[in-house]
C-alpha positions in Angstrom: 12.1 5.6 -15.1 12.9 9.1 -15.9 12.8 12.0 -13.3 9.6 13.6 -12.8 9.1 17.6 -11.6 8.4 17.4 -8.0 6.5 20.3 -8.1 3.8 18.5 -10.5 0.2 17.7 -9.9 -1.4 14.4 -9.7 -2.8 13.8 -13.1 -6.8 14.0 -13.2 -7.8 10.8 -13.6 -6.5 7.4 -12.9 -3.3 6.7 -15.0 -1.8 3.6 -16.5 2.1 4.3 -16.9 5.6 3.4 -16.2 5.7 4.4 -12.4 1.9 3.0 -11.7 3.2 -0.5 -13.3 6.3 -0.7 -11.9 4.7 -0.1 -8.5 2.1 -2.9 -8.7 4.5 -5.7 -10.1 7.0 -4.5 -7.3 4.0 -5.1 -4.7 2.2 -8.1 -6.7 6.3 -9.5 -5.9 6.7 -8.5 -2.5 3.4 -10.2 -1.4 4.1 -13.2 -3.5 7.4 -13.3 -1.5 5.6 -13.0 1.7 2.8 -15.0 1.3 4.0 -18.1 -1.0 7.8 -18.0 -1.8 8.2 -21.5 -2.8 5.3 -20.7 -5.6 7.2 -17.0 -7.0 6.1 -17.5 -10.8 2.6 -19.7 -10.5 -0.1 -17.7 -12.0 -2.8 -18.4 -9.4 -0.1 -16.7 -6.8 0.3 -13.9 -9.0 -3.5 -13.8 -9.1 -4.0 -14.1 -5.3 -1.3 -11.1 -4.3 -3.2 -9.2 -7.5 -6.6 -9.6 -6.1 -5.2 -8.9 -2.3 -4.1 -5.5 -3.7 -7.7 -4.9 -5.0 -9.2 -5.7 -2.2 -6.7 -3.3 -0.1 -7.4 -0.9 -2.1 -11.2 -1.2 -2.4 -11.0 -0.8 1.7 -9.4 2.2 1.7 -11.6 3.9 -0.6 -13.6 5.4 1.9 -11.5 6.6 4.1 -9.2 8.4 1.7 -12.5 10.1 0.0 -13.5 11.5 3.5 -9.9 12.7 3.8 -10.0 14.4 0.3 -13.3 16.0 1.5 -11.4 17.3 4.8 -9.0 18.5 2.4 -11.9 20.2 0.9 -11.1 18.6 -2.5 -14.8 18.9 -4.5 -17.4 16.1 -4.9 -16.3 16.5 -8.9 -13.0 16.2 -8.6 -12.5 13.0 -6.3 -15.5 11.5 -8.8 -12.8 12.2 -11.7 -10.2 10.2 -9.5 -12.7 7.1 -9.2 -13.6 7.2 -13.0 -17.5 7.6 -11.6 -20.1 10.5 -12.1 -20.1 13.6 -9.4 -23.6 12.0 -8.1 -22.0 8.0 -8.0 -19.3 9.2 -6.0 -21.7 11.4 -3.6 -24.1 8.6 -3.1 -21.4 6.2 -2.3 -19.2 7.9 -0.2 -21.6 10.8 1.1 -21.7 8.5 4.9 -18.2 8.8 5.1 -17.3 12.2 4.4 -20.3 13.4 6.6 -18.8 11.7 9.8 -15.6 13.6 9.3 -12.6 13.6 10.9 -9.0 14.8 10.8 -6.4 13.2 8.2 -4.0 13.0 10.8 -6.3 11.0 13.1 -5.3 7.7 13.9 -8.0 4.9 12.3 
């Protein structure tokens, strides 16, 4: 991968590249490696770690919008990030970010 400016923003909606790809398939191996070693290559592993990563991420959804919002990141801007309209992301994550609480605090 080439080097990146440090100094750069995240882009503005959810991107498909070289560092995003070569993230997942390092994770998709790690928890192939972790979970089924014997079975590193089988499709249906590669699903399972692919879908656990999903799922992981689908969790953490929430919390990370209410921290964006403590951040005081706009309703329009983290509804950019999840690819959803400014209302969709308010009426999903609207509990969450109302119940606020510091970043830093532990979950």
């Amino acid at each position: 991968m080439k080097a990146l400016d440090p100094r750069r923003s995240c882009p503005a909606t959810a991107t498909i590249d070289e560092c995003s790809t070569s993230v997942f398939d390092e994770a998709v191996e790690k928890l192939t490696v972790l979970r089924a070693p014997m079975h590193q290559g089988d499709a249906v592993t590669q699903l399972h770690a692919m879908m656990s990563l999903v799922a992981e991420a689908k969790a953490r959804l929430p919390r990370v919008v209410a921290d964006a919002r403590d951040q005081e990141h706009t309703w329009t801007a983290i509804a950019q990030q999840l690819g959803v309209a400014r209302m969709s992301a308010m009426l999903r994550y609207v509990r969450g970010a109302r119940n606020r609480r510091s970043p830093l605090d532990p979950d």
